[in-house]
ZAMARGU-4260 file (C-alpha; in steps of 0.2 Angstrom, whole numbers, plus 5000, padded with zeros to 4 digits):
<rodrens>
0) 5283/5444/5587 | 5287/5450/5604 | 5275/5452/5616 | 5283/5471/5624 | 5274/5485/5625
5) 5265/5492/5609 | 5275/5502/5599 | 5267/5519/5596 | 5278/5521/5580 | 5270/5507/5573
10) 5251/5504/5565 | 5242/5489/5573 | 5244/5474/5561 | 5224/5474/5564 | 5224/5487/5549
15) 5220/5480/5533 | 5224/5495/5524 | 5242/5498/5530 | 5255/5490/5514 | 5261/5475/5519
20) 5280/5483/5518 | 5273/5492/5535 | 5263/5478/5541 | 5277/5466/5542 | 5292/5477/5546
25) 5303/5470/5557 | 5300/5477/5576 | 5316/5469/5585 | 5336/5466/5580 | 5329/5446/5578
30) 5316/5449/5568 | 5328/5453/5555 | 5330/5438/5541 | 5347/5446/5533 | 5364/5449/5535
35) 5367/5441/5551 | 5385/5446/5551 | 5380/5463/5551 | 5365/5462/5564 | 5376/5450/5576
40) 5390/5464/5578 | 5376/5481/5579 | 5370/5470/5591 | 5386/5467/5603 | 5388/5486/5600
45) 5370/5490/5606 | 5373/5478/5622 | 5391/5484/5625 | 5382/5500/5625 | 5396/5506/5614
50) 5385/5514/5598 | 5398/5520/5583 | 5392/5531/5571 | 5385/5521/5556 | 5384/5521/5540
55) 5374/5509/5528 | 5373/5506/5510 | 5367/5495/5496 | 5354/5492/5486 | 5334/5497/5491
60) 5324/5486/5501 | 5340/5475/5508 | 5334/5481/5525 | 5344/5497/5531 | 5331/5507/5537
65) 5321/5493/5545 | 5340/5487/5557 | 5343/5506/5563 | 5323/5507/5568 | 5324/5490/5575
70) 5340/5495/5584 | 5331/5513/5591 | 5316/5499/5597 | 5329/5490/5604 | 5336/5503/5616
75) 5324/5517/5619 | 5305/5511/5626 | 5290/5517/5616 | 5288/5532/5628 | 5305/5538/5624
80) 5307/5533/5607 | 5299/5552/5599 | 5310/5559/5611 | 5327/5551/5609 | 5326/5549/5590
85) 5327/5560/5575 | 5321/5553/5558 | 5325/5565/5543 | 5322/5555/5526 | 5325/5562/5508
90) 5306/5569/5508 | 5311/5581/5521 | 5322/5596/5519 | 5340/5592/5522 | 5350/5607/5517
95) 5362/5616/5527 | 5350/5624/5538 | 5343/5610/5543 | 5357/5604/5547 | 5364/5618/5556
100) 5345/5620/5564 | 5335/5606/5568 | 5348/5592/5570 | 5360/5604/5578 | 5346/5609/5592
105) 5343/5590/5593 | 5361/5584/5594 | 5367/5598/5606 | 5352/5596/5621 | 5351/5584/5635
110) 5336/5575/5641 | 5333/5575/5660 | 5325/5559/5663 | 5335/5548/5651 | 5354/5547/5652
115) 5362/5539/5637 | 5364/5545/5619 | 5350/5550/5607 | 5350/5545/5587 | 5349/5553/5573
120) 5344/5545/5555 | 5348/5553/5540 | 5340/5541/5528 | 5343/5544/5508 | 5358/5553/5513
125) 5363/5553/5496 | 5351/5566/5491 | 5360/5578/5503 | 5367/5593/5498 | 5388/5592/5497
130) 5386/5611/5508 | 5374/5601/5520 | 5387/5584/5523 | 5401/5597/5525 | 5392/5605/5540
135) 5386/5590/5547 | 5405/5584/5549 | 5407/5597/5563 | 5390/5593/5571 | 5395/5572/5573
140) 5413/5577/5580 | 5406/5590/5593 | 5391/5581/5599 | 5396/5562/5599 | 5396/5561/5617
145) 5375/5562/5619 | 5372/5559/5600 | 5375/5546/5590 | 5372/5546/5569 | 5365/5533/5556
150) 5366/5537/5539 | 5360/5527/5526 | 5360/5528/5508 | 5361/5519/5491 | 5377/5525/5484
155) 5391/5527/5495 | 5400/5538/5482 | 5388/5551/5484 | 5395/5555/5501 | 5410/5564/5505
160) 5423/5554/5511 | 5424/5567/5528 | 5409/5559/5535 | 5415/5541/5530 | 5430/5543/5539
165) 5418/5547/5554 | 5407/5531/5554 | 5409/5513/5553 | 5401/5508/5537 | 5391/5491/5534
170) 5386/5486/5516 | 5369/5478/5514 | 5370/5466/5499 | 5354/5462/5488 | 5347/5447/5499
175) 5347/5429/5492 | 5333/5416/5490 | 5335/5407/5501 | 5333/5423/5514 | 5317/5429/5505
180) 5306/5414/5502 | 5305/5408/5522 | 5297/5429/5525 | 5286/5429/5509 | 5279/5412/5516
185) 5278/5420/5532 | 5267/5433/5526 | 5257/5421/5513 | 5251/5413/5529 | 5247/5426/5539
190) 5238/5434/5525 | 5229/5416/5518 | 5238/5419/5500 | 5236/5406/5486 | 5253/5404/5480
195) 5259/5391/5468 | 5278/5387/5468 | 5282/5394/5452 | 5272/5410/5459 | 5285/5411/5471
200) 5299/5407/5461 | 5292/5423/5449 | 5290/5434/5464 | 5307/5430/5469 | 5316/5433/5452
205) 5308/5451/5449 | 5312/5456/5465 | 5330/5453/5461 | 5336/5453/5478 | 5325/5467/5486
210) 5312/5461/5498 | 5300/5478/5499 | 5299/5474/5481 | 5294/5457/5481 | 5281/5461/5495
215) 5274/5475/5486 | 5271/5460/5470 | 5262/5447/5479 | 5253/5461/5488 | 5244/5467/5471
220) 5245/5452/5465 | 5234/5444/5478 | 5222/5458/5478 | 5221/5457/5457 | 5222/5439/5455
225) 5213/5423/5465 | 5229/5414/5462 | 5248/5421/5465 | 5255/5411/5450 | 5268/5416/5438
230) 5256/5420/5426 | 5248/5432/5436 | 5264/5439/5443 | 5269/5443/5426 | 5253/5450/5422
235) 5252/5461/5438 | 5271/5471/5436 | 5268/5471/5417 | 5284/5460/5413 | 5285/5449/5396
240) 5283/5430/5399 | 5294/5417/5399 | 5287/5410/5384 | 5282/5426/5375 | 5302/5428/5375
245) 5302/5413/5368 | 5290/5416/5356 | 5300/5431/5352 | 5317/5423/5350 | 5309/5410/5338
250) 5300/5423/5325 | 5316/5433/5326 | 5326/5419/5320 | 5314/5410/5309 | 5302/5419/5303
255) 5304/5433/5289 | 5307/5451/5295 | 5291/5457/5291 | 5280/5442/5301 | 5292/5445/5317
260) 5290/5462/5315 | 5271/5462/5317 | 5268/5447/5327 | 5282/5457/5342 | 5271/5473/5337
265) 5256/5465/5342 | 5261/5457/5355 | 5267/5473/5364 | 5251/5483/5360 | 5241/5468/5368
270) 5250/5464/5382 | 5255/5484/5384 | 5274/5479/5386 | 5289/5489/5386 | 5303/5486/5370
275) 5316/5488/5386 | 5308/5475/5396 | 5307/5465/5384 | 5323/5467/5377 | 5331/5463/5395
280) 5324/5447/5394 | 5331/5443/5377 | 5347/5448/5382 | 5348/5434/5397 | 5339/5422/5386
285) 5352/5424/5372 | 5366/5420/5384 | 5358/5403/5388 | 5356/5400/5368 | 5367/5387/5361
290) 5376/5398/5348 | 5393/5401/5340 | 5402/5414/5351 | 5405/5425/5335 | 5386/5425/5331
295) 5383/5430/5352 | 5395/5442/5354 | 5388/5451/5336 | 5371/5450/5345 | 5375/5456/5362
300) 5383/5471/5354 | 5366/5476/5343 | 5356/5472/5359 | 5367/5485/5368 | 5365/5496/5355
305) 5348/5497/5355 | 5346/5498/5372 | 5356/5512/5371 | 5348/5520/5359 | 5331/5518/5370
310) 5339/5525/5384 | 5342/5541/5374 | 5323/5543/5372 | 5322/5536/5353 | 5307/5529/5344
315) 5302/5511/5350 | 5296/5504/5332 | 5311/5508/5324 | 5323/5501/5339 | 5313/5486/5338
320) 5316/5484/5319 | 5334/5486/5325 | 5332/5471/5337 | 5325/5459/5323 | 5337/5464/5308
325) 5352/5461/5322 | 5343/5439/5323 | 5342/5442/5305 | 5358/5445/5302 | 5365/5431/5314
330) 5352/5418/5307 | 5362/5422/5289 | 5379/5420/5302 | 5373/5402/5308 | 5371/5396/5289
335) 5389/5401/5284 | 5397/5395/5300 | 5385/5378/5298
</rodrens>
């Protein structure tokens, strides 16, 4: 960590209540673990003193918020920080008053004692009104010369392409392994976590490429269980195991209906699981089956069915009867293809 001036926008790390999302937020532009292409070039604009407007999107959790924060830190000290920035996130009201109020009377004023331009984030932009982005078009093109704009979101669709023309846009991707596990171990250590390595390799895989995600698991995780393991991990976010899929797979395909149907049952009242959670997991493990592609592409087409079906807000027993009869059926294909 840097050793500058505390951060009045930050908690102390002291706090042993603050989520470990905040706790660990990056503070500087190279405390960032992702996208270094992205971080290398707002970094030669923030040196070059030459800020576009910007515009980020991807996935949650890929670091968006955390680069325009760190790059606010970056140029503006603590004392200045309140002054200089404007944080406006979906929680807030963002409709075309606000807009044409608060971040007008923000964008349009001087500071005395700072020469430079002040920053406005408009996080979850996508949540914006399509009245509000058309009125902000005007506010960006009149003011750019004391006001620069970050706007972040998850789906760049959602915003008119008028303020996309206006701003150079960065995608942050889902972040890799090999980006994640050197931070969580990071923060296993400064924490004193017991984490096994397929308790990493469980945290990693659920977050599925988001790191507030994977932070927010081994953080209840560790506060639940002794031991991060995958066990636990599974236990903690309510996901099926790897081998109560397996389990699954085999009744399905060779037991009769009615055993599969009541051993699956009781397994997701025990275990309090989710038909789609559960049926997510089947649909990957199928696809790593050794099965004749007739018989796969039969059961990938049920499976999508029923999940289909359960996204319509249908009853979950008879959807999982659906899912068994559908192994049934290719169990009976497997003998005549055999």
């Amino acid at each position: 960590m840097s050793t500058k001036d505390k951060d009045p926008t930050s908690t102390e790390k002291s706090n042993p209540n603050l989520p470990w999302v905040e706790k660990y937020r990056p503070k500087h532009l190279d405390e960032l673990i992702s996208h270094k292409d992205i971080i290398s070039t707002i970094d030669k604009f923030v040196k070059e003193d030459r800020l576009p407007h910007l515009l980020f999107y991807g996935p949650p959790g890929t670091g968006k918020t955390s680069t325009i924060l760190a790059v606010a830190k970056q140029i503006y000290s603590p004392k200045e920080f309140n002054s200089m920035v404007l944080e406006l996130n979906a929680s807030d009201d963002r409709g075309i008053g606000i807009v044409r109020g608060q971040i007008l009377s923000f964008a349009s004023t001087r500071t005395i004692f700072k020469s430079g331009f002040k920053i406005v984030i408009l996080d979850e932009a996508d949540a914006m009104t399509r009245d509000a982005q058309n009125a902000l078009r005007r506010v960006i093109e009149k003011f750019t010369e004391n006001t620069r704009f970050c706007i972040i979101c998850n789906y760049l669709s959602k915003i008119i392409p008028a303020l996309q023309s206006r701003c150079t846009r960065f995608r942050f991707g889902p972040l890799g392994t090999d980006q994640m596990e050197p931070r969580l171990q990071h923060v296993i250590e400064q924490e004193g976590c017991n984490v096994t390595e397929d308790g990493m390799k469980a945290l990693v895989t659920l977050a599925n490429g988001d790191m507030r995600k994977a932070l927010n698991i081994l953080q209840s995780t560790h506060m639940a269980h002794d031991v991060v393991n995958e066990d636990n991990v599974y236990t903690c976010v309510g996901h099926p195991l790897r081998r109560d899929i397996e389990n699954i797979i085999n009744w399905t395909l060779n037991e009769n209906f009615t055993t599969s149907y009541n051993n699956i049952l009781e397994m997701k009242t025990e275990k309090g699981l989710a038909l789609q959670d559960i049926l997510t997991e089947v649909h990957t493990y199928v696809h790593r089956l050794d099965l004749p592609i007739s018989v796969k592409i039969h059961l990938l087409e049920k499976m999508a069915e029923v999940e289909y079906r359960l996204a319509s807000g249908t009853n979950e027993k008879i959807q999982l009867s659906s899912l068994i009869a559908a192994f049934q059926v290719a169990r009976d294909l497997i003998v005549q293809e055999a």
